[in-house]
C-alpha positions in Angstrom: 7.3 145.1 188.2 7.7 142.5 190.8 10.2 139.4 191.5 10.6 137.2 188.0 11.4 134.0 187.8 14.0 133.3 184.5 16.1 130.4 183.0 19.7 130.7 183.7 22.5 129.6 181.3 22.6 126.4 182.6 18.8 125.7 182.2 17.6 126.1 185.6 15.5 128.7 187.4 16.3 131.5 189.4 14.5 134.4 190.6 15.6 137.9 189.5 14.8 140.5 192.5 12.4 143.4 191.6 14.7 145.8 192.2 17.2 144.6 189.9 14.5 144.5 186.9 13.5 148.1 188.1 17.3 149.0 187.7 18.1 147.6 184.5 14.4 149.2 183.1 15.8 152.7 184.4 19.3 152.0 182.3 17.5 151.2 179.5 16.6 154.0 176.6 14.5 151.5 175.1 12.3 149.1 177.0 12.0 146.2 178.8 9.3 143.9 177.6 7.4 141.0 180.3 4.1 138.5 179.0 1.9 141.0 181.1 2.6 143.8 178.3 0.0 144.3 175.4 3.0 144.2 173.3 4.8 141.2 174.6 3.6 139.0 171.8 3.6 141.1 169.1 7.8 141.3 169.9 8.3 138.2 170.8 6.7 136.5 167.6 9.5 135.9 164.7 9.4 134.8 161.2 9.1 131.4 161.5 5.8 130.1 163.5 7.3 126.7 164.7 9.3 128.5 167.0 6.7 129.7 169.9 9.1 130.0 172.4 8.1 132.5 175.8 11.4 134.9 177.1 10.4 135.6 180.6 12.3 139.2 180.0 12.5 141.3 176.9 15.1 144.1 176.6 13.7 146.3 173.1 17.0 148.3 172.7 17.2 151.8 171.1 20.7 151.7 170.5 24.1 150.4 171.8 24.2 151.6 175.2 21.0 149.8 175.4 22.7 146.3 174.3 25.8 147.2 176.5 23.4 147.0 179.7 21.8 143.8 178.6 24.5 142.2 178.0 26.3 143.4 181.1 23.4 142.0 183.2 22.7 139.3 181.3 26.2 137.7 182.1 26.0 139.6 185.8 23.0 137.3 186.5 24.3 134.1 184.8 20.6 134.6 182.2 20.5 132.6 178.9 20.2 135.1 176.0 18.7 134.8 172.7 20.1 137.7 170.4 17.0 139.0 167.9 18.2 141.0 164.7 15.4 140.8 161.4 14.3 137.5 163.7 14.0 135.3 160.3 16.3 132.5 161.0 15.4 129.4 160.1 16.2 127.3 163.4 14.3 130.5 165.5 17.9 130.8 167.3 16.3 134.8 168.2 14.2 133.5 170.4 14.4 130.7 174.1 12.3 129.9 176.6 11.8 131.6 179.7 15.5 133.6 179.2 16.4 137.0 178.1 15.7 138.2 174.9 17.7 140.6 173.5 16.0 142.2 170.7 17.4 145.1 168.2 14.4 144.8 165.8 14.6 148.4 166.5 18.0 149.6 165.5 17.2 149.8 161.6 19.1 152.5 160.6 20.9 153.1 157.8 23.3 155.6 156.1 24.8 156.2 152.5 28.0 157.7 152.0 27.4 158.0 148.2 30.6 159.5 147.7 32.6 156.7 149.4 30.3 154.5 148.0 30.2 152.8 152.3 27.0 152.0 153.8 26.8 151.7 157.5 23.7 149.6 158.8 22.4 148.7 162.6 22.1 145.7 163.6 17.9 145.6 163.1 17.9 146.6 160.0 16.5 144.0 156.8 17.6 143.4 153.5 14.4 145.7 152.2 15.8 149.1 154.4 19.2 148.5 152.8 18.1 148.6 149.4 16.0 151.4 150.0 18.5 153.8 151.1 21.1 152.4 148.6 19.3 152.6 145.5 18.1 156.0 146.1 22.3 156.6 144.8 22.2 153.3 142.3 24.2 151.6 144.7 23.9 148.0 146.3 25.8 145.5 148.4 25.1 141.3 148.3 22.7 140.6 150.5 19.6 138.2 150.2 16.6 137.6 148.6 13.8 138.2 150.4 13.6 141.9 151.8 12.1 141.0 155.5 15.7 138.9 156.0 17.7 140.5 158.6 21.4 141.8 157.8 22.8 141.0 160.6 22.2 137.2 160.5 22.3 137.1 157.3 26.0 138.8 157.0 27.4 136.5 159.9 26.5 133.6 158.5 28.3 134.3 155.2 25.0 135.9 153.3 24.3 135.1 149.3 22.2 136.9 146.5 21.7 137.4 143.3 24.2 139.5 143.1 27.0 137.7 144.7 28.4 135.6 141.7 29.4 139.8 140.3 30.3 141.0 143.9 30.7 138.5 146.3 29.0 137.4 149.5 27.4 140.1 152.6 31.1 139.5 153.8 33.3 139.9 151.2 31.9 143.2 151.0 32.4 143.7 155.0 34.4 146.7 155.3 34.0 146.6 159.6 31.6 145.1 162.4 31.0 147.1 165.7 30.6 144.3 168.1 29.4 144.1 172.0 31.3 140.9 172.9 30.4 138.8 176.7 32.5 141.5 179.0 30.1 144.0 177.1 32.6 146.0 175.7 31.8 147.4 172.4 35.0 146.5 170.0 35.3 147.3 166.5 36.5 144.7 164.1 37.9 145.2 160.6 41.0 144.2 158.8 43.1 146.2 160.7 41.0 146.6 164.3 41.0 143.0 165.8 41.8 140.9 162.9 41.2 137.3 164.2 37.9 138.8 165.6 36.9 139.7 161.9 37.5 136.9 160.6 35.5 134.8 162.6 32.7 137.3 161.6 32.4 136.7 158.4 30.8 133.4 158.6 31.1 132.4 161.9 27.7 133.4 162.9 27.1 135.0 166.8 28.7 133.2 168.9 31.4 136.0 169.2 29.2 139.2 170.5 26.4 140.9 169.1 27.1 142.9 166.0 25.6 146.3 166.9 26.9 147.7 163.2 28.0 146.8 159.6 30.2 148.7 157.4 30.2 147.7 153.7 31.4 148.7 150.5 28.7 149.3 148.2 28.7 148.5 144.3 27.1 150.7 141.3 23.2 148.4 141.1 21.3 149.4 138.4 18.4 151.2 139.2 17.0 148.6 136.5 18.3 145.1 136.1 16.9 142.2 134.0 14.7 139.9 136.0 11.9 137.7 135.6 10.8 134.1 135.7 10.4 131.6 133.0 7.7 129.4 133.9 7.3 125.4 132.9 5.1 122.5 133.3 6.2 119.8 135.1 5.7 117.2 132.6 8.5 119.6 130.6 10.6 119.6 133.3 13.6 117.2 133.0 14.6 118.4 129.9 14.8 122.3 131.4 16.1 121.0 134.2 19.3 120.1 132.6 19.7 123.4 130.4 18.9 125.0 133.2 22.1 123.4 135.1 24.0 123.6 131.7 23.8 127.0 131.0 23.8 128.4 134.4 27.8 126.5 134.6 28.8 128.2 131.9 27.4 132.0 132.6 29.3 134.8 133.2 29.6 136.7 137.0 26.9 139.0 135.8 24.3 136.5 135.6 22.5 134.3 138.3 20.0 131.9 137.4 17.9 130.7 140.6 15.4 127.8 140.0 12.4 127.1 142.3 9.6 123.9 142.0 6.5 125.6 143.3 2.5 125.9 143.6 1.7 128.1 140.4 0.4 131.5 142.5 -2.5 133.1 140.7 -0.1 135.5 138.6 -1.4 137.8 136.4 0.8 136.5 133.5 0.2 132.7 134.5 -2.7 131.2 132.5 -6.2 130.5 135.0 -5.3 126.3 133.9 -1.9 126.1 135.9 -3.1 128.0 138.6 -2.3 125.5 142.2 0.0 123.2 139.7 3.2 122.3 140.3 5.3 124.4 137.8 9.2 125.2 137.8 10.4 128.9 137.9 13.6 129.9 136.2 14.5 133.3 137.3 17.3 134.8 135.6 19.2 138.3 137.0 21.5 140.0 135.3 23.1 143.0 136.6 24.7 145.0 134.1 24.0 146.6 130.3 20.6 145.4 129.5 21.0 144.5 125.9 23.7 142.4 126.8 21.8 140.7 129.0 19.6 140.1 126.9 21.4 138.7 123.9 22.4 136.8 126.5 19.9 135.2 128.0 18.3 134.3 124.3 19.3 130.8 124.5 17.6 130.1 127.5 14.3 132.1 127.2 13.8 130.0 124.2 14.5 126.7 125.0 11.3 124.1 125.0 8.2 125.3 125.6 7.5 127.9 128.8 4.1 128.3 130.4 5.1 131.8 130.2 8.1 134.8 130.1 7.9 137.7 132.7 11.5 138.2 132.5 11.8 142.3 132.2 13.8 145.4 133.1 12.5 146.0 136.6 14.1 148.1 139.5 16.8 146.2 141.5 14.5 147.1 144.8 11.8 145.5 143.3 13.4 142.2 141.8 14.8 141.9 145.5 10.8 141.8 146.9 10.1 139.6 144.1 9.4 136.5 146.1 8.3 138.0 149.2 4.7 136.7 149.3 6.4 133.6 148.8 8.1 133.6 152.7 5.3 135.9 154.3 5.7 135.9 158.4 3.4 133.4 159.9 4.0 130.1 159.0 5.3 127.3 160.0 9.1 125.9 158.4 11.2 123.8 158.3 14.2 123.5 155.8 17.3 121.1 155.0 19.8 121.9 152.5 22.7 120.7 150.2 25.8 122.2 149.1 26.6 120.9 145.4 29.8 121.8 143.6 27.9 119.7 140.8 24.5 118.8 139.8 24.8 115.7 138.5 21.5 114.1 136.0 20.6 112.1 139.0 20.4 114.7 141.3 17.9 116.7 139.1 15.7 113.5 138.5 15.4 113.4 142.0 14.0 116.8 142.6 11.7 115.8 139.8 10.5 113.3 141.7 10.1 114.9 144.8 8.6 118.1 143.0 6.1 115.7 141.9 5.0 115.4 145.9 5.3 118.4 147.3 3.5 118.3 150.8 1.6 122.0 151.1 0.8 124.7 148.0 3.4 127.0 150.2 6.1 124.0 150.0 8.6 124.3 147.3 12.6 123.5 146.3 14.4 125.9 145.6 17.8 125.7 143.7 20.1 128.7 144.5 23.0 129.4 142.0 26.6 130.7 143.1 29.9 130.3 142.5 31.6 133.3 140.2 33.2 135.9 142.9 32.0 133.9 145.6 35.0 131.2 144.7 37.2 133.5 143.9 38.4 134.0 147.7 40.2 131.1 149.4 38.5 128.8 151.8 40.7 129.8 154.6 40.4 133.8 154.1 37.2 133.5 156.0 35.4 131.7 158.3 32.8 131.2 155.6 33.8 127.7 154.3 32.4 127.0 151.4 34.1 128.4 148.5 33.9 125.6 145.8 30.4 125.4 145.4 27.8 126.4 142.6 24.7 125.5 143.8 22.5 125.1 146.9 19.7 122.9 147.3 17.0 123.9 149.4 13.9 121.6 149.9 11.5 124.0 152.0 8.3 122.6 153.8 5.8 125.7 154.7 2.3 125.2 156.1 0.2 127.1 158.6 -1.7 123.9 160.7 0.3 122.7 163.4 -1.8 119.5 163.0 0.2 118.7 159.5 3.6 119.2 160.5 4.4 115.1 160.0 4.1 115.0 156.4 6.1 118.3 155.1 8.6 117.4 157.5 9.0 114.1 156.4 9.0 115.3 153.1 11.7 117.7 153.2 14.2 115.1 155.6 13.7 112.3 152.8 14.1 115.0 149.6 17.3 116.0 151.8 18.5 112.5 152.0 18.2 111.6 148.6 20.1 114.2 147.4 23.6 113.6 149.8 25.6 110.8 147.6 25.6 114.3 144.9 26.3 116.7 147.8 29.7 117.7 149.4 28.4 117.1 152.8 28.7 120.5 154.1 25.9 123.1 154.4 25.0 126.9 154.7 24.7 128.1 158.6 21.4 130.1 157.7 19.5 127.5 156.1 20.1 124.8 158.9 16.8 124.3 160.7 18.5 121.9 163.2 21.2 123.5 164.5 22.8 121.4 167.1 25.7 118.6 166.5 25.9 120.0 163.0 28.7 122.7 163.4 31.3 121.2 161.3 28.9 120.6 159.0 28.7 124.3 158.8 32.4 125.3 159.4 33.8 122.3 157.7 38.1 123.0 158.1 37.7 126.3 159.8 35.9 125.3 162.9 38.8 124.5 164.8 40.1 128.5 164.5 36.3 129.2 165.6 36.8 127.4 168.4 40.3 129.4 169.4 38.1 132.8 168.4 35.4 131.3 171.2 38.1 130.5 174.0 39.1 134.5 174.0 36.3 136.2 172.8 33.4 134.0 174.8 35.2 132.1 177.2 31.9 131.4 178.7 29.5 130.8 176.4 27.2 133.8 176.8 26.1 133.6 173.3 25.5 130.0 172.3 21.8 130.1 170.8 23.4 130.2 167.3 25.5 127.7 165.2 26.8 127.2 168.4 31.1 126.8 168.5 31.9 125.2 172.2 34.7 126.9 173.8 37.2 124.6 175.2 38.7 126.5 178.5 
């Protein structure tokens, strides 16, 4: 190793001695990662391709000692840190330009207490490694959709599934959060261990520490659920549309109903004909007796006339990898999204529309559904704001040639803006590809108590790529 050159907090340059790299590489159980090493790129590379950023230092850390030390010299050397968990954000907020990385892509584990139906999960760990070691005792907590998504992320910024209309959000079910916060002491946060510190947890994204650890309370899943999508042609689509919106108001907390414009993929239950057209999925869940669900779900399997009907019994684990191949690593993204507490007729004609032009075959909207449990807490209980809505809006541009990155862009800025004389104005943290001058947007009422949580928990600002909340002192 030899003297490095590495962006401070403030955005300048300083040179970090040899010695000092040499030390911190000794106190490390993991490693400590530089662009000369084979691996360098392979770590350093995160979900989203439009974010190519270069750390000049990477500390890979095998546990929580490990992010104790980084953190301790991060702040001891005045280093801007970017904080890597799963690494799928949106806005790439895991990774920064010739700073510190500090990346816990390796701290995946995860253990079951069956009997107290807990899970405990490192701060590395993805939505995919929970599910497997929950469902191995029928067990499940809230967490997201696609299995690469990082818990930790996820969880801070408020985290939503399919199955959080019956249980909740990631953070309802948030039982405690070991936390390394600036002065890299490792606090525990629950409701009875730093109180104020929990709250701003669930919701509040990282500006507060890095969560090493999750405790949650886990739920009795399945194995089997009912799953599936209902496929239409576009030409059908207005009409669905507004069952779709009709009877996904009225459903019970068992039932999600998530509804995605997309390329037709060459499914094996997909006629050759719609192959690479624009269809609409309608992908019911229901978690719970089966038959019910079906008798249940009757009405809207048969309403108008669907390309096709894959909706089935399937494992919980594999209804959460459903859509995988649909948000593969690689490509580039970029996302905006609405919060609706209603979806009004003209909202829906304008996704028609803009379904109608979808930029790239990997470009879609997709229409999240909520409320149930999730609105059952009060906005104020945590820093997760939104707690009237029932559906989010996501228009998602996805291509792989930097040379087209104009036109989905465009696209997905214009569907966005069409949409906001329907929306409530406020938006999800984890689906904000542009973070900056948009925190009250994401806080709404309870950033000014974020803002409090910042001045004693990160007086300084060691962590601010995220949703970042400004302290004050």
């Amino acid at each position: 190793m030899s003297d490095l050159k590495i962006k401070t907090r403030s955005n300048e340059t300083t040179i970090l001695q040899e010695e000092k790299i040499e030390s911190l590489n000794e106190n490390l159980r993991g490693h400590l990662i530089q662009p000369q090493d084979k691996n360098y790129d392979e770590v350093r590379t995160i979900w989203n391709a439009m974010i190519d950023k270069h750390p000049a230092l990477i500390a890979s850390c095998a546990g929580v000692a490990d992010v104790i030390e980084s953190v301790n010299f991060a702040r001891e050397n005045d280093l801007l840190i970017a904080v890597r968990g799963g690494g799928h954000n949106i806005a790439g907020a895991s990774l920064c330009d010739g700073g510190f990385m500090i990346d816990l892509s390796k701290m995946r584990a995860v253990h079951v207490d069956p009997k107290a139906q807990t899970v405990r999960v490192q701060g590395g760990a993805t939505g995919g490694d929970l599910d497997h070691e929950t469902q191995a005792f029928g067990l499940a907590v809230p967490n997201g959709v696609v299995s690469t998504t990082g818990i930790a992320g996820l969880t801070l910024g408020g985290g939503f599934g399919r199955l959080s209309r019956k249980y909740g959000l990631s953070i309802d079910n948030l039982l405690s959060v070991d936390i390394v916060t600036s002065e890299g002491k490792l606090v525990t946060a629950s409701e009875d261990e730093n109180p104020d510190l929990f709250w701003g947890v669930r919701g509040g994204g990282g500006n507060f520490g890095i969560a090493t650890s999750f405790k949650f309370k886990l739920h009795p899943v399945g194995p089997e659920v009912l799953f599936g999508p209902i496929i239409y042609r576009l030409e059908d689509v207005p009409e669905v549309l507004r069952n779709y919106r009709d009877f996904a108001e009225k459903a019970p907390f068992e039932c999600s109903i998530w509804a995605d414009f997309l390329t037709a993929p060459p499914l094996p239950f997909l006629p050759e004909s719609v192959h690479g057209t624009t269809v609409l999925f309608v992908a019911p869940f229901y978690v719970g007796d089966i038959q019910e669900g079906k008798k249940l779900l009757k009405p809207l399997r048969e309403f108008g006339d669907p390309i096709a009907d894959a909706v089935a019994t399937v494992p919980y684990a594999e209804a959460q990898r459903a859509v995988d191949a649909l948000y593969t690593k690689g490509l580039r993204n970029y996302w905006k999204s609405h919060n609706f507490v209603k979806l009004p007729d003209e909202a829906l004609d304008t996704l028609v529309d803009y379904a109608k032009r979808l930029p790239t075959p990997q470009s879609d909207i997709l229409i999240s559904h909520l409320g149930g449990a999730i609105n059952e807490i009060p906005s104020e209980d945590t820093a997760y704001p939104h707690r009237d809505i029932e559906f989010v809006v996501t228009p998602g541009g996805r291509w792989d040639d930097p040379t087209q990155d104009a036109e989905p862009i465009d696209w997905v800025r214009e569907c966005y803006d069409a949409l906001k004389e329907h929306a409530t104005g406020k938006s999800y943290s984890n689906f904000i590809a542009e973070g900056k001058g948009r925190e009250q947007e994401a806080f709404g009422q309870n950033y000014n108590r974020l803002v409090e949580l910042k001045n004693k928990y990160d007086p300084t600002n060691l962590f601010r790529l995220n949703q970042n909340v400004s302290p004050t002192v």
